[in-house]
C-alpha positions in Angstrom: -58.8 -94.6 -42.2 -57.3 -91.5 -42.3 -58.0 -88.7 -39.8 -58.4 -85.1 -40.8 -57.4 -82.6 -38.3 -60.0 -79.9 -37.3 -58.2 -76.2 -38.4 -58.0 -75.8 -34.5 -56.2 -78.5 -34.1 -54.4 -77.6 -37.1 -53.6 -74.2 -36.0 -52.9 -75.1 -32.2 -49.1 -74.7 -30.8 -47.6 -77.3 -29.2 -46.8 -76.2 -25.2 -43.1 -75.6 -26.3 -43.8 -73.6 -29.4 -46.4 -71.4 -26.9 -44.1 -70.5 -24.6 -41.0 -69.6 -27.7 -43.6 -67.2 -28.7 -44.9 -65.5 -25.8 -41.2 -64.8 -24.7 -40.3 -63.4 -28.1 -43.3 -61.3 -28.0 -42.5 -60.4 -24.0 -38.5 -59.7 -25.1 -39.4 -57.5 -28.1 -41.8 -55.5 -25.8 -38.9 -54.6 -23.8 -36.7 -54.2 -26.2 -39.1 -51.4 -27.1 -39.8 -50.2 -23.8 -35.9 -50.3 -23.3 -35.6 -48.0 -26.5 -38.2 -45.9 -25.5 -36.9 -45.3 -21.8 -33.0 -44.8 -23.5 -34.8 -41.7 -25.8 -36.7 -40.2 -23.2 -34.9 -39.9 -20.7 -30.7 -40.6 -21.6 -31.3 -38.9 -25.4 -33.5 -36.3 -24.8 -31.3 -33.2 -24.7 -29.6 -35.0 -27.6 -32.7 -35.6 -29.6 -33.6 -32.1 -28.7 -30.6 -30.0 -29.7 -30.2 -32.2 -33.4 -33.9 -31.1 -33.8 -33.4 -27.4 -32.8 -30.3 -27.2 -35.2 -32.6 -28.7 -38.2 -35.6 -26.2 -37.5 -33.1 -23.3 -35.8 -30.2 -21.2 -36.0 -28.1 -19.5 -33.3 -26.9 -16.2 -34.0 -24.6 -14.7 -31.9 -24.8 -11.5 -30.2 -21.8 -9.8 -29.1 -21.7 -7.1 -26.6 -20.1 -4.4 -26.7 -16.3 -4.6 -25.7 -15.7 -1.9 -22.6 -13.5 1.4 -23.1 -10.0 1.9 -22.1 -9.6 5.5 -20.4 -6.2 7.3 -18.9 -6.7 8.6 -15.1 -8.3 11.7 -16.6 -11.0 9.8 -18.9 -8.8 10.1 -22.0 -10.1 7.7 -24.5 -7.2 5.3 -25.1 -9.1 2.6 -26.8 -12.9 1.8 -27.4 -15.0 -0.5 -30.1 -16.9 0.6 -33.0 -19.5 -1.0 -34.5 -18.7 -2.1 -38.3 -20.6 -4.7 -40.3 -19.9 -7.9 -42.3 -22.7 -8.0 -46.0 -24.4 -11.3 -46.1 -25.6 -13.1 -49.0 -28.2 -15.9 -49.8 -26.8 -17.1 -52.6 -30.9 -19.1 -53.5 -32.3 -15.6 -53.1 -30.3 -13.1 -55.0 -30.9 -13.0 -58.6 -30.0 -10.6 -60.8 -31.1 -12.1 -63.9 -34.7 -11.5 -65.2 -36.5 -11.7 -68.7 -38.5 -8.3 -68.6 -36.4 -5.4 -69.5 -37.6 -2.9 -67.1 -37.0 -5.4 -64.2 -33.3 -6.3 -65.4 -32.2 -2.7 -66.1 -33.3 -2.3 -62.3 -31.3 -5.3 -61.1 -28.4 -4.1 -63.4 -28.5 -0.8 -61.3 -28.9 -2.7 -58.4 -25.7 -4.5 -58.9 -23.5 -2.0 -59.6 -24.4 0.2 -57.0 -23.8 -3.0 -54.6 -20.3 -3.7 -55.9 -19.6 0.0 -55.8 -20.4 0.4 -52.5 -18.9 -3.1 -51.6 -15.6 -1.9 -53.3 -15.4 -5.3 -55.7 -15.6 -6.4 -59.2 -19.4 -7.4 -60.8 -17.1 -10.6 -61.4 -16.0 -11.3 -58.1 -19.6 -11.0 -56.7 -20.8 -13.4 -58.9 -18.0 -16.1 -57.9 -19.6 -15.9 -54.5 -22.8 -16.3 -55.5 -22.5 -19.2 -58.0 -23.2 -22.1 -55.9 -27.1 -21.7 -55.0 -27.0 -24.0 -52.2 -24.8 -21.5 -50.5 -27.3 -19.4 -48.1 -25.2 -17.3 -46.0 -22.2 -16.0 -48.3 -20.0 -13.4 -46.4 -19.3 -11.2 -49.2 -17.6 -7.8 -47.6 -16.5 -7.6 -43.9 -15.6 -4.3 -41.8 -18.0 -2.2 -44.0 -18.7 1.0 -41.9 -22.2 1.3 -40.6 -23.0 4.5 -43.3 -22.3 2.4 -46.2 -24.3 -0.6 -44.8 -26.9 2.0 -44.4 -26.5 2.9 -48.1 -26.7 -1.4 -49.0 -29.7 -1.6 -47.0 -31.8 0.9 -48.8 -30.7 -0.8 -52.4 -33.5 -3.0 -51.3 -31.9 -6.0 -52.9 -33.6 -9.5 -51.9 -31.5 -11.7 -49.8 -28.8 -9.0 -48.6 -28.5 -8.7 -45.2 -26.1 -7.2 -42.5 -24.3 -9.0 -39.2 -23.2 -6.5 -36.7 -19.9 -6.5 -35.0 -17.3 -4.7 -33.0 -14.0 -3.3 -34.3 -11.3 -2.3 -31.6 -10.1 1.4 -32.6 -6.9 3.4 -30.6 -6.9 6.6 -31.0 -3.9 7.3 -29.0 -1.6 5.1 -31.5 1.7 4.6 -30.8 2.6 6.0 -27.5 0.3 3.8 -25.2 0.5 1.0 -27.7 2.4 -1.4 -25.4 0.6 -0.6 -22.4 -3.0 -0.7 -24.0 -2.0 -3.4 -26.1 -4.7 -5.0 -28.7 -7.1 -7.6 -29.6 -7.2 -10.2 -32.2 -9.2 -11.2 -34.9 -11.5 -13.3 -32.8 -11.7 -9.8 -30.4 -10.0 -11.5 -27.3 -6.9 -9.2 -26.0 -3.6 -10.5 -27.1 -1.1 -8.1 -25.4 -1.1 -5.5 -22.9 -4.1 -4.3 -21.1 -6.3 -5.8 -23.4 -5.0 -8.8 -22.5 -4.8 -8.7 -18.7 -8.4 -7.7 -18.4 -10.0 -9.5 -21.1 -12.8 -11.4 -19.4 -13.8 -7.5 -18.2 -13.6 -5.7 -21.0 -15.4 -8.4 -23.1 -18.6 -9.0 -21.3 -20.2 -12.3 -22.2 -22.3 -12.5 -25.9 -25.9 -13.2 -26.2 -27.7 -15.3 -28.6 -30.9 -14.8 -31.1 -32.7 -17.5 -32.8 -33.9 -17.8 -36.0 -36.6 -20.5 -37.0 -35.7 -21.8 -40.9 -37.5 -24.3 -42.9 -36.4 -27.7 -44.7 -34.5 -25.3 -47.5 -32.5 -23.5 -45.0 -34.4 -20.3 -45.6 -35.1 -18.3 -42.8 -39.1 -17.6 -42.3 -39.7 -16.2 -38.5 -36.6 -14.8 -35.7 -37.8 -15.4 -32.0 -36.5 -12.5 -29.6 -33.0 -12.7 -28.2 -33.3 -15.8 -25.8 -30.5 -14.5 -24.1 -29.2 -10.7 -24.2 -24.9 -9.5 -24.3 -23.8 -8.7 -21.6 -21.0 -5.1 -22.2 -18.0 -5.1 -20.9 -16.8 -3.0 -18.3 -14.9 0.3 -19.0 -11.0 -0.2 -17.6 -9.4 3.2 -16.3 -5.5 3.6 -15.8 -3.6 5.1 -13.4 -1.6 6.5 -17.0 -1.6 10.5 -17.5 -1.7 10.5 -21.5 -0.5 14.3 -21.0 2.8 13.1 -19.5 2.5 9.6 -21.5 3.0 11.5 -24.7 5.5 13.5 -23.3 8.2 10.4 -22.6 7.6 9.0 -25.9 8.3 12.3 -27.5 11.0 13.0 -25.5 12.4 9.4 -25.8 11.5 9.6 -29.9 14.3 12.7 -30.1 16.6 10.9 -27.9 17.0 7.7 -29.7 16.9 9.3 -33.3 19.7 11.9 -32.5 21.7 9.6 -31.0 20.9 6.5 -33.5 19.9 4.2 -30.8 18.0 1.0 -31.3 15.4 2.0 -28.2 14.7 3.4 -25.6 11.9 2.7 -22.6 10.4 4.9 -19.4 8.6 4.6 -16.3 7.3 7.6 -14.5 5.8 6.9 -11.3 3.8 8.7 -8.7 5.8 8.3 -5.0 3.0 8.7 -2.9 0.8 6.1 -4.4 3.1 3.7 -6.5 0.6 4.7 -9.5 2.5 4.4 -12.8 1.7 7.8 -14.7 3.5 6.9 -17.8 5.1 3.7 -19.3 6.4 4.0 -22.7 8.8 2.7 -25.4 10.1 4.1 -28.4 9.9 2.5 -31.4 6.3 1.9 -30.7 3.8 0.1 -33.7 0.2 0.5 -35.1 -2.5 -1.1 -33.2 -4.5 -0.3 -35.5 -2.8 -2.1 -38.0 -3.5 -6.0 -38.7 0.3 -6.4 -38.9 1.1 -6.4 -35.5 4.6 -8.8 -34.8 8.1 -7.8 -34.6 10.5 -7.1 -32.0 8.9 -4.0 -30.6 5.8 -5.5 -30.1 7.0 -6.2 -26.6 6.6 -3.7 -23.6 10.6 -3.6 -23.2 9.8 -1.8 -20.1 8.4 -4.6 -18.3 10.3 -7.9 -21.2 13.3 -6.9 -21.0 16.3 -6.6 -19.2 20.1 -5.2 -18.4 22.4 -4.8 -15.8 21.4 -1.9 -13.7 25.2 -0.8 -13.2 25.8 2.3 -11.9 21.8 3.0 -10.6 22.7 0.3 -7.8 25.5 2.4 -6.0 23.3 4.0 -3.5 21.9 1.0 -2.5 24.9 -0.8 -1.5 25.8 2.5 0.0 22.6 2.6 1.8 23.3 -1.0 3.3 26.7 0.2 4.9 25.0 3.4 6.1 21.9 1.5 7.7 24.9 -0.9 9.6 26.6 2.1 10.7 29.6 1.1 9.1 30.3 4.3 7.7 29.1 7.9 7.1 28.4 10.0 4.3 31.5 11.7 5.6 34.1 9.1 5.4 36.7 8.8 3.1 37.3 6.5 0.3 41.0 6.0 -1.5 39.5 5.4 -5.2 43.7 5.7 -6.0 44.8 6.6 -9.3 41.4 5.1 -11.5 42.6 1.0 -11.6 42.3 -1.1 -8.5 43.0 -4.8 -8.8 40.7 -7.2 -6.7 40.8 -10.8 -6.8 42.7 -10.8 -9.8 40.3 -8.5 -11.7 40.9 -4.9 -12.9 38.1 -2.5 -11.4 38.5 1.3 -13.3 37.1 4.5 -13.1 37.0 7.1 -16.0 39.7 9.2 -13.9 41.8 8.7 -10.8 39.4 10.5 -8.3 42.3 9.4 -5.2 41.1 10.3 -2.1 37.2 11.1 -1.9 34.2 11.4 0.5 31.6 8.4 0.1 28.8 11.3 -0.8 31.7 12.0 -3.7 31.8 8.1 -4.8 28.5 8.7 -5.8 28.3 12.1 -7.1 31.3 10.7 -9.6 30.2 7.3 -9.8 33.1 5.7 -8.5 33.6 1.7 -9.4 36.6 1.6 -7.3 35.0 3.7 -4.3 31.8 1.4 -4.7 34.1 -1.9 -4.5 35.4 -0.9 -1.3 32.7 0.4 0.5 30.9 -3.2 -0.3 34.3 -4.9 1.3 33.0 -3.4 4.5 29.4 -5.6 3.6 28.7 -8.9 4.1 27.3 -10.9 1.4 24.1 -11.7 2.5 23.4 -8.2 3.8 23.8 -6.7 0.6 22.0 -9.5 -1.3 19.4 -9.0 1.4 18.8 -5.6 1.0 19.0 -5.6 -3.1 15.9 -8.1 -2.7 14.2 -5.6 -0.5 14.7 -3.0 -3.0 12.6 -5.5 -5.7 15.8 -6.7 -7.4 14.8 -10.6 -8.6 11.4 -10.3 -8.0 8.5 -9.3 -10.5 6.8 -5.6 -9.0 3.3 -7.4 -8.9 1.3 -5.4 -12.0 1.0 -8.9 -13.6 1.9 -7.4 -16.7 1.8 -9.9 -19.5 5.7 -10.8 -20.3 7.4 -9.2 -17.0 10.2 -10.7 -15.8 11.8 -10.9 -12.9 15.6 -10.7 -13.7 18.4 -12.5 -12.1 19.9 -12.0 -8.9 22.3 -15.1 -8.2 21.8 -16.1 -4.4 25.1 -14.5 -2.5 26.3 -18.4 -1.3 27.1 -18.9 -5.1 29.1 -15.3 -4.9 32.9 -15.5 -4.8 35.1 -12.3 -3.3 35.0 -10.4 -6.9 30.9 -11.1 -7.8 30.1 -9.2 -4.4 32.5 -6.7 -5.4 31.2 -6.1 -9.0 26.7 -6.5 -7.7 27.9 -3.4 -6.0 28.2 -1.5 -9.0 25.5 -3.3 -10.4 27.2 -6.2 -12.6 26.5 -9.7 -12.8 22.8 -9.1 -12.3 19.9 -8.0 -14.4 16.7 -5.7 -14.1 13.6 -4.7 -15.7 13.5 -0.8 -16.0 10.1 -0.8 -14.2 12.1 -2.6 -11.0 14.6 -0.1 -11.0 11.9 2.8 -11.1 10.2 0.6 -8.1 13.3 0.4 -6.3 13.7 4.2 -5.9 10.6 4.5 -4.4 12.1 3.7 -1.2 14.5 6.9 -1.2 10.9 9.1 -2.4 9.0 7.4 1.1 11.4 7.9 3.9 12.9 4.5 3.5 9.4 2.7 2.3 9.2 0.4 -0.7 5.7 1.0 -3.0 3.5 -1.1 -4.4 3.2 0.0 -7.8 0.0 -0.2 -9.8 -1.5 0.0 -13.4 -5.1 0.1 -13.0 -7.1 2.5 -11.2 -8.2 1.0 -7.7 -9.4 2.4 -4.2 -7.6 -0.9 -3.0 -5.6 -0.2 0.0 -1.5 -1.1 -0.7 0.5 -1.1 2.1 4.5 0.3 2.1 7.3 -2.4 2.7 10.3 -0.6 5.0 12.8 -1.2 3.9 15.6 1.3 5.0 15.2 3.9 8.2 13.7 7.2 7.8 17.5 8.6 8.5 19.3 6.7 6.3 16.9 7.0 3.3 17.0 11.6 4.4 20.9 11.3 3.8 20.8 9.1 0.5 18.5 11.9 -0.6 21.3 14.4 -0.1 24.0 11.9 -2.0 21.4 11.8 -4.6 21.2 15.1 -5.0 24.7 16.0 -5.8 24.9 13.8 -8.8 22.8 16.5 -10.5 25.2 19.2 -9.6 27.5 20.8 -12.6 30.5 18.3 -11.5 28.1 15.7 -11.1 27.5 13.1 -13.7 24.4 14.4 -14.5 24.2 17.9 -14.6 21.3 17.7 -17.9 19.2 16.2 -15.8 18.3 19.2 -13.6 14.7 20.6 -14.2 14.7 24.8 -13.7 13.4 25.8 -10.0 13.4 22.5 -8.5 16.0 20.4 -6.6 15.9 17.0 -8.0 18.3 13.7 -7.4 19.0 10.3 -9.1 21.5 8.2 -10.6 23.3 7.7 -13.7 24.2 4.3 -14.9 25.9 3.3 -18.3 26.9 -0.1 -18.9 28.6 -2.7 -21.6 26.0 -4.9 -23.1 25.8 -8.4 -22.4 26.8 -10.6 -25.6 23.8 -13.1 -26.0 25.9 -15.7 -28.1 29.3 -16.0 -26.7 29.2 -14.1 -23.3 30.8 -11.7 -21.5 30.4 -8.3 -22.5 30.4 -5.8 -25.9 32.5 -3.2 -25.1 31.5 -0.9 -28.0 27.8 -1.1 -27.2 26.1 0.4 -23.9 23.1 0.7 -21.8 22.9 4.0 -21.0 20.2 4.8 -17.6 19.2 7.3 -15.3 16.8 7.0 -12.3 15.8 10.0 -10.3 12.8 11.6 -7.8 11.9 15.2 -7.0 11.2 17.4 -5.7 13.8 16.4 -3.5 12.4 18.4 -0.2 9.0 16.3 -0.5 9.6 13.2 -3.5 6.0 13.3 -5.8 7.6 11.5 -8.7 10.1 9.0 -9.7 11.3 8.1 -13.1 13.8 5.8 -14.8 14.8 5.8 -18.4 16.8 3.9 -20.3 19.0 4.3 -23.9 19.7 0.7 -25.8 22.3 1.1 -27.8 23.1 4.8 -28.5 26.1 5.4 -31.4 29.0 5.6 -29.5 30.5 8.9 -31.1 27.6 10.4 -30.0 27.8 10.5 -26.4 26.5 7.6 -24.5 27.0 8.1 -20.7 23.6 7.9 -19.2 24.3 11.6 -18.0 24.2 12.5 -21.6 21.3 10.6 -22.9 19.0 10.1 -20.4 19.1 13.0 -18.0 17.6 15.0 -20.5 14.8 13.0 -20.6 14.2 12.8 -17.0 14.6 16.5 -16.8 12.0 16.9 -19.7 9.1 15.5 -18.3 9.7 15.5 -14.5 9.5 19.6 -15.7 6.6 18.8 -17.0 5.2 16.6 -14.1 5.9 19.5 -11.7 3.5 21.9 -14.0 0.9 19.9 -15.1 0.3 18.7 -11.1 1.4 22.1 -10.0 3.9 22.0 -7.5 5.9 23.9 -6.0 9.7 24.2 -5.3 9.0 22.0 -2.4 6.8 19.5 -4.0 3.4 20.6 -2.3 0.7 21.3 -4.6 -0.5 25.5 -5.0 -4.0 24.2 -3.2 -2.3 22.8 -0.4 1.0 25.4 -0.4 -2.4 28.0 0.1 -4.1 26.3 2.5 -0.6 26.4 4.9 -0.6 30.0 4.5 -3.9 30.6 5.6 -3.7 28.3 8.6 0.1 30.4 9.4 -2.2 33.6 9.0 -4.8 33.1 11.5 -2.2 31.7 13.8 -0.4 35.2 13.4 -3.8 36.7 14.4 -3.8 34.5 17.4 
């Protein structure tokens, strides 16, 4: 007989299958416990930011973008605010069956694409696809015309705020100011170097949209822009504008391809004006080419003739000569190691003050056979030469000065009259700081700062008081730069006028010259020191650096000496007042 089982014993698990279950029940509880811990805890700020970017939207905020100001408050560059026109293409219809209604979103239209500056049939390309629910249709729309969109009323138009850098100045602080990009971040020039200050940090707002990507409530500003920070120069725009202009007539009358300078203040190694002509547009968007560059601080030459009193200096500081002693430059050729040294005339027997009132190559070579190497390599670093002056100006370079064990007999000869070495024009303006501070080299400086620099020595108070005389003479009428002389002031300074170096084969152009002149004033008490250079002038022309760039000097340091108002002996009226008042009541005494 057959026996039935009960539907408990039916339904019973064996002890095996009992136990199969329970530990697929136990592992899929963990597995879910697992899942839930991994979410909660590993996953949450994931979980949370994919949920916040389906139910919000981050707008930026951008701050405003601080000022750029000359020494005086000048404006020299500042942001404006300009607008881009948005569009949600699911909103905007301009399409409607009642007349009244259609003639009003015909006027609507037109008005819009009037104001916008576009064809009907462009806007409508932009607004074809539906899905589309931010359409940029018009950036850098000024904020009175956006004004004028706004109260057109039309649904689903709306404005985005932004900054538009604007330099008023133009042209003649364009390579110091420099300019920003498209993305507002400085891309050359001050703009550049000070960036993270002048951009302040942006701020966000966000908006709360539903399933369709429509926008239906804005929360405040969860965090608010932080402006930039306004950036004042030690530049003078007065005397700024008055290189360039001065360099602008310079370079066109004598066909030149450029031409740079660097006015700077003696006392505190401020740079009052640093300027290159041709300049460009920062205004413009098309902003590349070769004088893009600050050429004052990119690029450089060989200093020739501007290094003479420096290698003089070095034999005066060893007491190897006097400013007294005489030189034999002969009859204008000398022959040295092989190698022809010239002058432009047989000067024959002349003082070492006359070697560099007349620029002597041959007097220069012979006073430096009186040198050792590594003394004058020595001093030419403590004048700057080979090292960058420490403005940390994008692009400055720091030139070449070879190290003097590599020299042979005729290289030592020829750094004395500055060959076989290059400068930056700002370096050469650095280097005769030392000749304005009784033998002290100056920091120089771009930006406005109570920061206290400290003076390098760099030659003794004597020596430097007797190259000032030396100096002095060059501007004389026999002198080699006579047009360099400023009207009721003693001034001093160098010429220098050079070959070009040829980039592609070597050695030198012969037909194609830098022509330079570096000189301080007034020479009883030094204020200012400036350095110009001429690239390139047209030979027929005139291109000694007498010629070219004296005038230039002479042009602005006459200005410099009004504008700060000094006096023959480089005191300033307030202060030349206050000495006679204090001689007066010691009179009375």
């Amino acid at each position: 007989m057959i026996k039935i089982k009960s539907r408990k014993e039916y339904f019973e698990l064996s002890r095996a299958r009992r136990r199969t279950v329970l530990i697929l029940l136990l592992g899929m509880f963990i597995i879910l416990f697992a899942q839930t811990i991994k979410l909660a805890v590993f996953e949450k700020n994931k979980l949370q930011k994919e949920s916040r970017q389906r139910q919000h939207r981050e707008l930026d905020l951008y701050p405003y973008r601080g000022k750029i100001l000359d020494r005086n408050g000048s404006l020299l560059a500042e942001s404006t605010p300009i607008y881009s026109i948005i569009g949600d293409a699911a909103e905007i219809n301009f399409k409607s069956k009642d007349l009244n209604v259609q003639a009003k979103l015909d006027s609507q239209k037109k008005q819009l694409t009037s104001l916008l500056r576009m064809r009907p049939t462009d806007l409508d390309k932009k607004l074809k696809n539906k899905k589309r629910r931010a359409v940029r249709l018009k950036k850098n729309i000024s904020p009175d015309t956006k004004i004028k969109i706004m109260k057109l009323g039309i649904k689903g138009i709306s404005a985005n705020k932004i900054y538009k850098r604007f330099y008023p100045e133009n042209g003649p602080v364009a390579h110091v100011v420099g300019f920003t990009g498209s993305d507002g971040n400085g891309q050359e020039g001050i703009e550049r170097i000070m960036n993270k200050a002048l951009a302040g940090e942006k701020g966000k707002k966000i908006n709360l949209i539903a399933r369709d990507k429509r926008v239906v409530g804005e929360f405040q500003a969860i965090k608010l822009p932080k402006d930039g920070e306004d950036i004042r120069l030690t530049i003078d725009l007065r005397l700024q504008n008055e290189a360039y202009n001065a360099l602008q007539k310079t370079v066109e009358k004598h066909e030149a391809i450029s031409g740079s300078a660097v006015l700077l203040d003696a006392k505190t190694g401020e740079i009052l004006a640093m300027t290159n002509y041709p300049s460009f547009n920062p205004n413009g968007y098309n902003k590349v080419g070769k004088f893009i560059k600050n050429r004052a601080v990119t690029d450089v030459f060989e200093p020739g003739s501007t290094i003479k009193p420096i290698s003089l200096a070095v034999a005066l500081e060893k007491n190897i000569i006097t400013k007294d002693s005489l030189i034999d430059t002969g009859n204008g050729k000398y022959k040295y190691e092989g190698k022809w040294i010239e002058d432009h005339k047989a000067y024959g027997e002349i003082t070492v003050k006359d070697v560099i009132k007349v620029s002597s190559n041959i007097g220069s070579a012979k006073i430096s056979q009186k040198i050792s190497s590594i003394n004058l390599a020595t001093m030419l670093k403590k004048f700057g030469y080979g090292i960058k002056t420490g403005i940390n100006f994008p692009g400055e370079v720091r030139g070449t000065l070879r190290n003097h064990t590599k020299w042979k007999k005729i290289d030592h000869s020829r750094a004395s009259y500055g060959y076989g070495m290059s400068s930056t024009l700002i370096q050469t303006a650095q280097a005769y700081t030392v000749f304005a501070n009784e033998g002290k080299l100056k920091p120089i400086s771009l930006i406005k700062s109570n920061d206290l620099k400290i003076s390098k020595r760099v030659l003794s108070p004597e020596t430097s008081k007797a190259m000032l005389t030396i100096l002095e003479s060059v501007t004389d009428h026999d002198g080699t730069a006579p047009k360099a002389k400023v009207y009721g002031y003693r001034v001093a300074g160098k010429t220098g006028t050079t070959w070009k170096t040829d980039p592609v084969n070597g050695g030198y152009l012969r037909d194609k010259y830098m022509s330079s002149f570096v000189g301080l004033g007034p020479v009883t008490n030094p204020r200012f020191v400036m350095a110009v250079v001429i690239d390139e002038p047209l030979k027929k022309r005139g291109y000694s650096g007498g010629t070219l760039a004296g005038p230039v000097f002479s042009r602005v340091m006459a200005k410099a000496f009004e504008w700060y108002s000094l006096d023959a002996d480089g005191l300033e009226l307030e202060e030349m007042q206050n000495k006679k008042e204090v001689y007066a009541d010691k009179r009375k005494l």
